[in-house]
C-alpha positions as CSV (number, residue, x, y, z in Angstrom):
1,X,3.4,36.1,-87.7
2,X,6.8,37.8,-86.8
3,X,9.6,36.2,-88.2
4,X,12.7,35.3,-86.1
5,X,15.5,37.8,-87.1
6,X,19.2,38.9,-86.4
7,X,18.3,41.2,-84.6
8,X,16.5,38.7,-81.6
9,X,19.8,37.0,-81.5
10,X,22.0,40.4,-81.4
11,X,19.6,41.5,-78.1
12,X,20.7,38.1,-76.6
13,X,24.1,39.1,-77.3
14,X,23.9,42.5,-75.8
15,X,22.3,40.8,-72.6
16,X,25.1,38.8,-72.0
17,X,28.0,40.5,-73.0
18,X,26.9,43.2,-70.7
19,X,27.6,41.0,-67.5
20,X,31.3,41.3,-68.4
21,X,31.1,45.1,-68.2
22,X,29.1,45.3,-64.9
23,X,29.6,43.9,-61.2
24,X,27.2,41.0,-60.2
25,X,25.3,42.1,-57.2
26,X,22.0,40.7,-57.5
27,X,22.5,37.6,-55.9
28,X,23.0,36.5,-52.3
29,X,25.9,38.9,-50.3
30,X,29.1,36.8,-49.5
31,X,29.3,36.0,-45.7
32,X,31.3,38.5,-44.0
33,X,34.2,37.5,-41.7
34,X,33.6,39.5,-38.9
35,X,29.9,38.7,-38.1
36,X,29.8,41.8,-36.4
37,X,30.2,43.8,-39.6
38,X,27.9,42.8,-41.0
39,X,23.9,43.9,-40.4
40,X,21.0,42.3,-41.5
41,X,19.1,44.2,-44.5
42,X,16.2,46.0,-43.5
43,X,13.1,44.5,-45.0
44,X,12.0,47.9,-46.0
45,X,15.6,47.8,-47.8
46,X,14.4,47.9,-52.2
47,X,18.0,46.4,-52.6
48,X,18.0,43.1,-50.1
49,X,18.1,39.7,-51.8
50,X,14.7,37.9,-52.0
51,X,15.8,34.2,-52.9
52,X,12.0,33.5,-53.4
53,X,11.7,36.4,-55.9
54,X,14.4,36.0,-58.8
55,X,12.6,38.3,-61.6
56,X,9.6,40.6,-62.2
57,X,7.9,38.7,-63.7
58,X,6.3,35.1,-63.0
59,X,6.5,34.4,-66.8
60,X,4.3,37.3,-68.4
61,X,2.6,38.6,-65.1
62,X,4.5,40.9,-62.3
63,X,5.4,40.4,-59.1
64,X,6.4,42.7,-56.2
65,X,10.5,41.9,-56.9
66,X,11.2,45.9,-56.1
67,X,14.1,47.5,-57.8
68,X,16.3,49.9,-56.0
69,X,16.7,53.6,-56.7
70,X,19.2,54.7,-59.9
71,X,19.2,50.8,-60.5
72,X,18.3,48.9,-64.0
73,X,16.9,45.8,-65.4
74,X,17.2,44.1,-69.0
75,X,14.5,41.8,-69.5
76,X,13.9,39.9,-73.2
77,X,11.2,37.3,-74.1
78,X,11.1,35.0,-77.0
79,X,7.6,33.1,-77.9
80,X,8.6,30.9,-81.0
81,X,5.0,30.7,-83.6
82,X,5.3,26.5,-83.5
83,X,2.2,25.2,-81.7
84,X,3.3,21.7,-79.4
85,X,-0.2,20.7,-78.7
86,X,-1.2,20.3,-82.3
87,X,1.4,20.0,-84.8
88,X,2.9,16.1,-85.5
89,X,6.0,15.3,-83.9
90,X,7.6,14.8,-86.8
91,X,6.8,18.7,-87.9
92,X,7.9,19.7,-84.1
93,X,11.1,17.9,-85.1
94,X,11.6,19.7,-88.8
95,X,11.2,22.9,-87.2
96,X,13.4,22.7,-84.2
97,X,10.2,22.9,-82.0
98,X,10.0,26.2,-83.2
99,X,13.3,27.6,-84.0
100,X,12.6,28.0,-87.2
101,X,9.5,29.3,-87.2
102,X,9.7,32.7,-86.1
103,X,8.8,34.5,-83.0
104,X,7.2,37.4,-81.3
105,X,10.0,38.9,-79.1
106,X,9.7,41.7,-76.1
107,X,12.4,43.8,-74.7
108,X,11.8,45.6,-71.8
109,X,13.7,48.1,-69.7
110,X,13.0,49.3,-66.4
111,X,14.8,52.2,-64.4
112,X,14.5,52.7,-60.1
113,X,13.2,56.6,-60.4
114,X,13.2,56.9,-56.7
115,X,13.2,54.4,-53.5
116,X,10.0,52.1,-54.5
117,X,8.9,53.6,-57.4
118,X,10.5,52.1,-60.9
119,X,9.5,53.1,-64.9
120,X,9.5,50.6,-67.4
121,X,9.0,50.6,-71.2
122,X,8.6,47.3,-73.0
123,X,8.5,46.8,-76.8
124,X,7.0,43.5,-78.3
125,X,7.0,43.0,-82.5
126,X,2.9,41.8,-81.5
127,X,1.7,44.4,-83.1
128,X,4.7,46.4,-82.3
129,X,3.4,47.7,-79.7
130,X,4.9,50.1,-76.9
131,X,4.0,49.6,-73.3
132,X,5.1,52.4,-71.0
133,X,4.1,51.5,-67.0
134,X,5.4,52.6,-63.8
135,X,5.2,50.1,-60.4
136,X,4.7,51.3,-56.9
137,X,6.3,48.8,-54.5
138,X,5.3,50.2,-51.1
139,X,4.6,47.4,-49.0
140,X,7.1,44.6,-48.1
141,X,6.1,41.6,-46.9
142,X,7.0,41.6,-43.1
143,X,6.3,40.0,-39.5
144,X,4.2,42.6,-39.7
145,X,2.8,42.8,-42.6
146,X,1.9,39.5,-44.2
147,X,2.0,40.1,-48.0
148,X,3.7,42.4,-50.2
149,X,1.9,44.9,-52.3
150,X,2.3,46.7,-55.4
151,X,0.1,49.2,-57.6
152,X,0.6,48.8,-61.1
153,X,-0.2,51.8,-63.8
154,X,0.3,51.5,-67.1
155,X,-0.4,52.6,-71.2
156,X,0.1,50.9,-74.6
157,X,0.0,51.4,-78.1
158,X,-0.2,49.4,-81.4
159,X,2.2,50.4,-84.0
160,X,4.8,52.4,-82.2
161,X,2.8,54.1,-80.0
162,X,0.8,55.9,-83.2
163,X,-2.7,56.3,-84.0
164,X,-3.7,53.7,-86.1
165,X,-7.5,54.5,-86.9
166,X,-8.6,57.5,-88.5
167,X,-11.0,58.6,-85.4
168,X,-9.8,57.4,-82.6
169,X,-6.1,56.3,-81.0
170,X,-5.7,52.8,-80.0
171,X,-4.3,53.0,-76.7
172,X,-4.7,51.1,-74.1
173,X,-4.4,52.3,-70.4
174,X,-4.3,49.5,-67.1
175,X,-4.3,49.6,-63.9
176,X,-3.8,47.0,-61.1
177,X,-2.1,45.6,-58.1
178,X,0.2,42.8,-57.2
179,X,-0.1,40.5,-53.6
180,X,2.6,38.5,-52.7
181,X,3.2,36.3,-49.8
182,X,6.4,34.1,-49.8
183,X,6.4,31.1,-47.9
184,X,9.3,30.0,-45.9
185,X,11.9,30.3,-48.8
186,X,10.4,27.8,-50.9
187,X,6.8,29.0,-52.2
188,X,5.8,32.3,-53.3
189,X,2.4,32.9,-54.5
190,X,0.6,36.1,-56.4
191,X,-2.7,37.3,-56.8
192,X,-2.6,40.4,-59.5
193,X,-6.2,42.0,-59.6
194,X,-6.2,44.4,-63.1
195,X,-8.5,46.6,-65.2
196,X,-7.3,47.4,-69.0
197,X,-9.2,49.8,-70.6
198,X,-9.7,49.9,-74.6
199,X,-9.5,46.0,-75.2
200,X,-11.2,46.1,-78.5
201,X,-9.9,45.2,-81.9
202,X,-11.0,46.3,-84.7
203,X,-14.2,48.0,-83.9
204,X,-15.0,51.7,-83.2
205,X,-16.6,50.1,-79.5
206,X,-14.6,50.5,-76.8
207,X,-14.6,47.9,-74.4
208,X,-13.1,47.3,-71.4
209,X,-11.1,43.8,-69.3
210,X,-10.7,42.9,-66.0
211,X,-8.9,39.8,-64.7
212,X,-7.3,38.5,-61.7
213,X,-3.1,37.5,-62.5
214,X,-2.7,34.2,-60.6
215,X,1.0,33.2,-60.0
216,X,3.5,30.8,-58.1
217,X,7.2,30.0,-57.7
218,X,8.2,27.2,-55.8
219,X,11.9,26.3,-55.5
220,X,13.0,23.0,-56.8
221,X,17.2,23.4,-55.9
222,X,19.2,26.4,-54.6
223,X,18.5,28.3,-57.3
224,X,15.8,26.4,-59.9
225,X,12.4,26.9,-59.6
226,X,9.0,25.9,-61.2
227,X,7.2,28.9,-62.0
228,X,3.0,28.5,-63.1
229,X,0.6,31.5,-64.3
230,X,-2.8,31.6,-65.0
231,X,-5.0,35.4,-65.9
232,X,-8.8,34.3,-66.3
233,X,-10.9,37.2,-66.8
234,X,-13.6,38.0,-64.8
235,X,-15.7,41.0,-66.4
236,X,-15.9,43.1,-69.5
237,X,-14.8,41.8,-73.1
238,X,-13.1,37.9,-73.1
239,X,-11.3,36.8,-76.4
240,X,-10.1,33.5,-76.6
241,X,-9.1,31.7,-73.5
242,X,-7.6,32.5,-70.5
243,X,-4.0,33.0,-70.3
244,X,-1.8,29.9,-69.0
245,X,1.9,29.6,-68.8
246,X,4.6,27.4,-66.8
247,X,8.4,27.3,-66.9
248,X,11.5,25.6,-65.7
249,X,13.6,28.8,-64.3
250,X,17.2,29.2,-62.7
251,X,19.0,31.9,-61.6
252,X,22.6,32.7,-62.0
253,X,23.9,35.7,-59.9
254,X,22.5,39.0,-61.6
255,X,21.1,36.8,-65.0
256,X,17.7,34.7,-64.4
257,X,16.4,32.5,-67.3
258,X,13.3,30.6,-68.0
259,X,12.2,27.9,-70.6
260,X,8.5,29.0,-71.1
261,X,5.5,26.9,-72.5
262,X,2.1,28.9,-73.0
263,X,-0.6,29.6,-74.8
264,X,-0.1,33.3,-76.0
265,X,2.6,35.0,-77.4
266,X,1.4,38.2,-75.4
267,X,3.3,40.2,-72.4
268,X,2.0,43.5,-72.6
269,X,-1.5,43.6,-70.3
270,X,-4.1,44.3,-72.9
271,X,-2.5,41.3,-74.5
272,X,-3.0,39.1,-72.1
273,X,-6.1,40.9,-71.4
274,X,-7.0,39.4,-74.8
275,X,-5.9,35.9,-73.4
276,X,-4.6,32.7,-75.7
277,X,-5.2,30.7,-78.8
278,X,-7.6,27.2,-77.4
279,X,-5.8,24.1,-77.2
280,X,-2.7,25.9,-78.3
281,X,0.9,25.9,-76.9
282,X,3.9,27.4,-77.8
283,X,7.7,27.2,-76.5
284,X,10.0,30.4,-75.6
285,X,12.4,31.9,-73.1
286,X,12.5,34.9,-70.9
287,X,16.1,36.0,-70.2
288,X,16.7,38.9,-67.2
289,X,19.3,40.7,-66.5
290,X,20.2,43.2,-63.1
291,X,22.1,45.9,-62.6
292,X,23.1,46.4,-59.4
């Protein structure tokens, strides 16, 4: 287990601090005065406000959220090691349902290389592994066109990205796409179809994952949601149980936070290729932050 360090809370720190240093955009524009001015945003448009899509994630999975070209995202996730479902309540109190501990934490960066088309690199202390990935977010959901879609390519690596068997290098490489279809401002749901290659651990075999990302957000206030996840796999090598999550999550201009409950500490997708502990649950947070 990964214990909770200084270095968890200092990355909280940064997150926040940095609102202080750069204009709030990503929330809804102020009304204009003159009516006139002021044009609708195209829905082709990587940089017009989706209230039904606050983050990009659901909780661990992606959604279509685009991010406009030269712009940035912060995103950090914190899943504590205290299991809810099967520790007494009186250890759940003791530990500060899981505040003390320890924790697997992620950070995770993501760039807009070009209109539609965003890098990312995400680093979890699971395994310390490195996931680099780039999203393709081509199709807008439109009177035209009635879902959004995204393709999805990634690769990761245990241990920093290095070779950690002497005959072969455990990377993992994934690819997948994201549907999205929003619902009148108050539901959006996501069907994310992916293949991870390399999903073996410790064996010389290589085996391979797929599984189908199921997601939803439905608005509960202006800006609180509930948001539900679910990855069961549906060919190649299953560990464990599927993947589950749900979360209380409100958005504050540019910063989006979430109170998590699941039952695996993984993010990257051969993690959640691997899916979750049975009859487990943990608490954790996922805290977002735009730039632009």
């Amino acid at each position: 287990m990964i214990r909770y360090s200084s270095s968890a809370v200092f990355a909280l720190f940064l997150a926040f601090a940095a609102s202080t240093a750069a204009p709030v955009y990503a929330q809804p524009p102020a009304a204009s005065p003159d009516p006139a001015v002021q044009a609708p945003a195209s829905d082709d448009d990587d940089a017009k406000f989706r209230p039904m899509e606050p983050d990009y994630v659901t909780i661990n999975l992606p959604t279509t959220l685009p991010l406009p070209a030269h712009a940035m995202n912060f995103h950090l996730s914190h899943r504590f090691n205290e299991d809810l479902r099967n520790d007494s309540i009186g250890t759940q109190f003791s530990n500060a349902f899981g505040l003390d501990t320890g924790a697997n934490i992620g950070l995770e960066f993501r760039y807009g290389v070009m209109k539609h088309l965003e890098a990312v690199v995400q680093r979890t202390s699971l395994g310390k592994t490195i996931q680099f990935s780039a999203k393709y977010d081509g199709w807008h959901q439109t009177a035209a066109m009635p879902v959004g879609v995204s393709i999805i390519a990634s690769i990761e690596g245990d241990n920093n990205f290095h070779n950690t068997d002497g005959t072969r290098a455990n990377f993992a490489p994934a690819l997948g796409a994201v549907l999205s279809r929003t619902v009148a401002d108050r539901l959006a749901v996501y069907v994310s179809p992916m293949w991870v290659h390399n999903t073996s651990t410790g064996s010389t075999t290589t085996s391979d994952t797929g599984f189908i990302g199921l997601g939803g957000r439905a608005r509960l206030g202006k800006s609180t949601f509930f948001v539900l996840e679910g990855a069961p796999r549906v060919g190649g090598l299953a560990i464990g149980t599927a993947e589950y999550a749900f979360a209380i999550e409100e958005r504050v201009g540019a910063h989006v936070f979430s109170l998590t409950f699941s039952n695996s500490a993984g993010t990257t997708f051969r993690q959640l290729a691997h899916g979750g502990v049975p009859e487990h649950l943990t608490l954790g947070f996922n805290l977002t932050r735009k730039f632009y």
